[in-house]
Every structure is written in C-alpha cells, then in structure tokens.
N, C-alpha and C positions, 0 to 999 in steps of 0.2 A: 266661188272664185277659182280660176286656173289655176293647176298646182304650179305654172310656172313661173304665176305671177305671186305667187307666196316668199319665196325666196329673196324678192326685192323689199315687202316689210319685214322681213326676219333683218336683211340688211341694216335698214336704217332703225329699227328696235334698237340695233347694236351702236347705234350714236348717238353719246349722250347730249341732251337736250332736245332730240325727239319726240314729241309726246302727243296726247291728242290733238292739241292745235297743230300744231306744224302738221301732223298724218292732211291734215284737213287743208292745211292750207297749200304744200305739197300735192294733192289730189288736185284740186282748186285749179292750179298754175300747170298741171301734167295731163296728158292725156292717162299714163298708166305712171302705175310706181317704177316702172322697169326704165319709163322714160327720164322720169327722174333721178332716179340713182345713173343714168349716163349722161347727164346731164351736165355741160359745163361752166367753166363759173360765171362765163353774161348771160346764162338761162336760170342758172340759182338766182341773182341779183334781179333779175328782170319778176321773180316769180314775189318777191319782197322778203327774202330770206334776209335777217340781220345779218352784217359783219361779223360779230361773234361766231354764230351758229354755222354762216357759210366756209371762214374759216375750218371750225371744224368739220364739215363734211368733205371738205376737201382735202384733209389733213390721214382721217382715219378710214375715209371711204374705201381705199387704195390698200390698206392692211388688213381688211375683210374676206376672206372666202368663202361665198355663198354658199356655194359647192359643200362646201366641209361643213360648214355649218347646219346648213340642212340634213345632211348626212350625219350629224350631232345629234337633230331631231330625233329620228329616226331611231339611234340606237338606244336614246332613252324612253322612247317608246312617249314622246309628245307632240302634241297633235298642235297645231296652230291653227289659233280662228281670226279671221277682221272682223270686221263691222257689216262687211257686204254679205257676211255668210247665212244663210240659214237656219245654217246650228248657233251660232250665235244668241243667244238669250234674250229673247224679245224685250224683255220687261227692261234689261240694261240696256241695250239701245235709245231707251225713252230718258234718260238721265241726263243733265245736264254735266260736262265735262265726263262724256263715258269716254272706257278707253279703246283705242284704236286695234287692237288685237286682243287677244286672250290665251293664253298658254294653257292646255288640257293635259291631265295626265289622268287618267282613267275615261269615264265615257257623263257627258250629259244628258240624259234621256227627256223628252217631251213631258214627261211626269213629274218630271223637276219644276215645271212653272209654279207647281204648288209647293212652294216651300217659306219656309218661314226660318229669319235669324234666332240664335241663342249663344246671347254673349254677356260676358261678366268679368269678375275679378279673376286673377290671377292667383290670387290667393285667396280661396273661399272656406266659410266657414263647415262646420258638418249639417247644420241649413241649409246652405247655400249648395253644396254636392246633393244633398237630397232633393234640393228643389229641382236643379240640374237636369236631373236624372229624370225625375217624375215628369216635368216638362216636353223635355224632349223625346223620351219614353213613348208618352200619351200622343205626342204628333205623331211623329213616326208609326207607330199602332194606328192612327188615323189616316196612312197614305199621306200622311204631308215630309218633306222632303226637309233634312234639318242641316243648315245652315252654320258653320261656326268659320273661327280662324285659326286651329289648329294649335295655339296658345297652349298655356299649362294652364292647370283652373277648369272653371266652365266650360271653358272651349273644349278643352279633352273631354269632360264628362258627357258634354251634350252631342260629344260626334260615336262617343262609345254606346252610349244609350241607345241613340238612333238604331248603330249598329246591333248590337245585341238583341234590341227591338224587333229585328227583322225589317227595316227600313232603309232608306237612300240617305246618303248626308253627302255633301259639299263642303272642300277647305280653300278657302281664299286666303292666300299666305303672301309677306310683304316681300319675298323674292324670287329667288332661279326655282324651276322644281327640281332640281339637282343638289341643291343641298336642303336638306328639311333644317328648320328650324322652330321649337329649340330640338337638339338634337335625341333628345328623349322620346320625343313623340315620333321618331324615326318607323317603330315596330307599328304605331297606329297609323301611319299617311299609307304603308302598306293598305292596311285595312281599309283605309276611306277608298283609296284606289278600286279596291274589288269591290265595294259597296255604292260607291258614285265617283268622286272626282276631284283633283285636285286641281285649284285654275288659282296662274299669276297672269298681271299681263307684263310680267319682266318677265326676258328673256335667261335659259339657262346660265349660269356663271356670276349673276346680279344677286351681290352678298344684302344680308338681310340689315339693311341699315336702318336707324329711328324714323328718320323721315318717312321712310316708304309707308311705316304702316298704319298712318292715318289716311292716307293715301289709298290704300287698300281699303279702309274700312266703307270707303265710299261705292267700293264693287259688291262690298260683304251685304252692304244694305240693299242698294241698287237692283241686286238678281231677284229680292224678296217681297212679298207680298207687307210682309211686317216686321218689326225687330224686339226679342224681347232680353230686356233686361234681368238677370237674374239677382245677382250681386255686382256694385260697384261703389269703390270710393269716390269723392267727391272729385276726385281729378284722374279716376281711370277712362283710359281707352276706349271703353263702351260706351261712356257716354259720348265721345265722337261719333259713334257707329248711330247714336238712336239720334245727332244733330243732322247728321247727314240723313237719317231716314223721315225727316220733319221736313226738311228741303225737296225732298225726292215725293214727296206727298204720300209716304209707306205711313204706317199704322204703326204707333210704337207703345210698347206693351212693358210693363215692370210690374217684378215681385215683390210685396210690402216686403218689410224688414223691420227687427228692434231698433226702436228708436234710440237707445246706447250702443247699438252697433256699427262702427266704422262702416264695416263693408257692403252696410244699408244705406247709408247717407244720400249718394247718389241717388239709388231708386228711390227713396222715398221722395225725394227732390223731385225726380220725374213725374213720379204720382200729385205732385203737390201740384206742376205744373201744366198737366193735362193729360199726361200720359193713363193709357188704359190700365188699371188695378187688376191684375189676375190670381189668382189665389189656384186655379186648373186649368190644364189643357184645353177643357170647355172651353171656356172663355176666351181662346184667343180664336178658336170655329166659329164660336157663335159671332164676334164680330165681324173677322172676313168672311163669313157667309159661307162656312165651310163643311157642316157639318152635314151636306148630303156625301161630300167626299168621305166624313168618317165614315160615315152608316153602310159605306160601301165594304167596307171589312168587319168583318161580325168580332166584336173581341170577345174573348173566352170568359165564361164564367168562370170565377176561383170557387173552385166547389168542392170541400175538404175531403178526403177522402178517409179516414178512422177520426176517431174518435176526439185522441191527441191533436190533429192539424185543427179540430174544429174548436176546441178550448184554447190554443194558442189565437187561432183568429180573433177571437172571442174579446181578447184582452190585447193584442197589436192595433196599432192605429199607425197615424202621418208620423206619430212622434217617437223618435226613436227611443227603445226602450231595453236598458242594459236585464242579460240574461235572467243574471241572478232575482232582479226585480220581477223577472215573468216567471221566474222559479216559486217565487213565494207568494206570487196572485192566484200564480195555476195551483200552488201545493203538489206542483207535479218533481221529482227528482231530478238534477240538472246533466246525468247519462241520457235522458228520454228527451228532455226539452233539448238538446242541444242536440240528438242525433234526428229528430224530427225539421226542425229549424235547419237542418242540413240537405234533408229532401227534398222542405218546402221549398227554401232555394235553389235547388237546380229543377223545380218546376216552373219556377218562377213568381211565386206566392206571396213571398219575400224576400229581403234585399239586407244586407249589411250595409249599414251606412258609417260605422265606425267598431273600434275596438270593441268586439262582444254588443255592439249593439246592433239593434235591430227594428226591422220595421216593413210597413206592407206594402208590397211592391207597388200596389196601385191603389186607390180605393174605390168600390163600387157605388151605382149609386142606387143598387138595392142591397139590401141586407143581406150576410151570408147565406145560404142555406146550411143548416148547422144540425141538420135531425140526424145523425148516423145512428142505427141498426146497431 
C-alpha cells in the first residue's frame, strides 16, 4: 500500500468504534481511505455509517493529526500493516473477523508462517514452567516460530525458551506497543523485539483494558498453525485462545495434567474433548506435518564430557530432582555435584526448574553415550 495512504488508517484506528467491519465497510462505500476521512457527513450517511458512529467521526476526526501521528510511528520505531499488505500474515487474513491493520514493532519474517501458539496459566505450576519451557524449547530448536502473549506465567516462559533456544517468537499483546504490559515483562518485549516481534492491531496510547484481550486471543490463534495449551484453569484465558483456534480450523494441542490439580483442569477438559494429547514437541511436528522442518536443523547430541556429567545424566530425567537427592544416588559430594550441575547448565545439559532442583534440559531419544575414558 502507499505510504500515503497509510496515514488515513492510522487516522480512523484513532476512532473509537472503528473496527474491522467499518475498515470494510468504509473501503466498500470509498474509493481510498484518504477519500473517506474527507469525506463529509451526506457521503458518511449515504455510505450506511450509523448515527452514533457518524457522530463520532465527525466530532473527533477534526482533533486528529495525521502528520503527528505518523511522525509518532516513526519515532517508536512501528511499522503499520492493513490487510492489503504483503507483509501482512497470510494465514490471518483467512480468519473470520481478522483485523483491519496490524501494529509491528520488531520485524516478521516469511519463516514465521511456521509457528505454533504456547499459552497457559498465569500462574503455573513447577510443571507447568517445565513443560513450558521444554515445549517451546523443542519448536523453536525445530525452526518452528513460538507464539505467546507476553502475560506473566507461560507466556513469559515460552517467549524466553524460544529465545534462549536460538529461535524466533511473536507477542500479540491486548494494547498500544508503547506501553508493555504487565509492566515486568518490559526487559523481555525488548528481547522479543530483537528476536521476532511484537504485533497489536491497537494503536500506540490504547491502554490495556479486559476486554481487549480476548480480543487479541483471536490474532494469537489466527497467525498460527496450532495452539497449545500448557496449563489452564477452568476459566482462564487460554482457553479462549484454543476456542477461537476450533473456529479458525487451527489444530489445538494440551498438556495432560494431575487430575487434583487446579491449573490442569482446563487441559485435561480439552483432552477430554478432542483436543490433541501431547506429552513432546514430537507430537505437535508430527501432526502439522512438520517434522521435515525439524530435520532441517540437526540438534546436538548431549554428550557428557568427564566422568561426573555422565553419572549425573545417568540419574536426571523430565522430573525434577532436588540436589541433595542426586547427592546421595550419585554418592558423589555436593561441592562436585553442584559445581558440575553448574557447567552442565550453561552448556545447556540441564535446566533449573526450581529451588536447587533440577532436571534435563531436553530428553533424547537415544540413550546417552556414557562410556568416558
């Protein structure tokens, strides 16, 4: 699209009850947007704009500067998409009530089509963070491009994984990209930034209200190939994300959970009710058809290098396993098992998943090689 004609959707973005209907139905009744933002009020009425709505464009249209506004863009460094664009995400275009523009702040690459949601509770358990983790982990290492909403919970775990991973992740967030919310994950929207992108389709200065972000969940699903549940209660959020991904005809994926556990209740719901049962990253390639995309990145063998990393292996598994307990399996002294455990994690080996505990960053699906010399 013309960048001159962008300024006239940034315009009307900025009036509220704007939305994808009207973009459409505005398009519909105008030759350009540009015509219609000068448009006066017997070409608004003749176009079938309600009284309400015509009201207000007439009221706030006049207190708008494009000019500045765009000039706003710019110095926040966000990129505006429509619908007519290119760059625009194929796969959301096919959705029913998609929306009429997109706010970018970092870049979306053509490799992003392959990506896949990870979303959950807000409050997860040390399960739930490991699954997280391991989840998104395992795509991301697979070329698949990881999905969240920027939330506290899952959402931060699965955009840091990605990250960390060496992967691409995407945050769809329910307002302006000028104010992150919540304000904590400030230091990571940084990092989504340099690593993929950050996309509302509200406009800078649109405070993060309730409403919006069921709202949003329907972009979160929409971009993605499938949505997977990690942890949710019976009335969180996510399970908006995986209703809208039923609609949207997306693939929707959940992590068993204890059946005395709250923050399973949902997923196990989901599972109950058709949803796909994943237990690995496998499993969500294998069903979208994915896994020549993984095989395209070779992942590394964990291959211990003394003696120590190979008896720690030995006795580490998915489940997380406090020190002291691999102190007295190994019989090894907890100066050595804890200064080894220290290595193995910043090789990547293993993973702290809570106080002093521990566990295997990935699991293969051959056996260690564990003969050391």
């Amino acid at each position: 699209m013309e960048n001159r004609q962008l300024k006239y959707w940034l315009g009307f973005s900025l009036i509220p009850g704007i939305g994808p209907v009207r973009f459409g139905q505005l398009e519909a009744a105008f030759k350009t947007l540009e015509e219609a933002w000068q448009a006066g009020p017997s070409e608004l009425k003749h176009a079938g704009i309600e009284d309400t709505l015509y009201r207000n464009i007439l009221e706030t249209r006049p207190k708008i500067n494009l000019e500045a506004e765009t000039d706003k863009l710019e110095r926040l460094n966000i990129r505006l998409l429509t619908w007519h664009d290119d760059a625009f995400p194929a796969r959301l275009k096919e959705i029913y009530d998609r929306p009429a523009l997109l706010f970018v702040k970092g870049e979306i690459k053509p490799e992003d089509e392959w990506c896949v949601a990870v979303v959950g509770t807000r409050q997860p358990t040390i399960y739930g963070r490991q699954v997280a983790d391991e989840m998104a982990s395992g795509l991301a290492k697979s070329q698949i491009t990881v999905v969240s909403g920027l939330a506290k919970g899952i959402d931060a775990i699965a955009h840091e994984a990605a990250i960390t991973s060496g992967g691409r992740t995407l945050a769809v967030v329910g307002g302006g990209l000028d104010s992150i919310y919540p304000a904590e994950n400030t230091m990571l929207s940084r990092r989504v930034i340099e690593h993929g992108a950050l996309i509302s389709e509200y406009p800078p200065g649109t405070r993060p209200r309730p409403e919006n972000f069921p709202r949003r969940n329907r972009i979160l699903s929409g971009l993605c190939l499938g949505v997977l549940v990690v942890e949710a209660a019976e009335t969180s959020g996510a399970l908006i994300t995986a209703q809208f991904a039923i609609e949207q005809n997306r693939e929707v994926f959940a992590v068993p959970g204890s059946i005395l556990s709250r923050a399973s209740k949902g997923t196990n719901k989901l599972i109950q009710e058709g949803a796909k049962c994943v237990t690995r990253p496998g499993d969500i390639l294998e069903e979208l058809n994915l896994t020549a995309v993984a095989r395209q990145t070779e992942m590394k063998e964990v291959i211990p290098s003394t003696r120590t990393e190979g008896v720690l292996l030995e006795h580490l598994g998915a489940e997380p396993l406090h020190i002291d307990e691999l102190c007295r399996s190994c019989s090894l002294p907890v100066h050595t098992v804890s200064g080894t455990l220290a290595i193995m994690e910043l090789k990547g080996m293993v993973k702290q998943v809570g106080p002093m505990l521990f566990a295997l960053a990935r699991e293969s699906d051959e056996n260690y090689a564990l003969a050391i010399d």
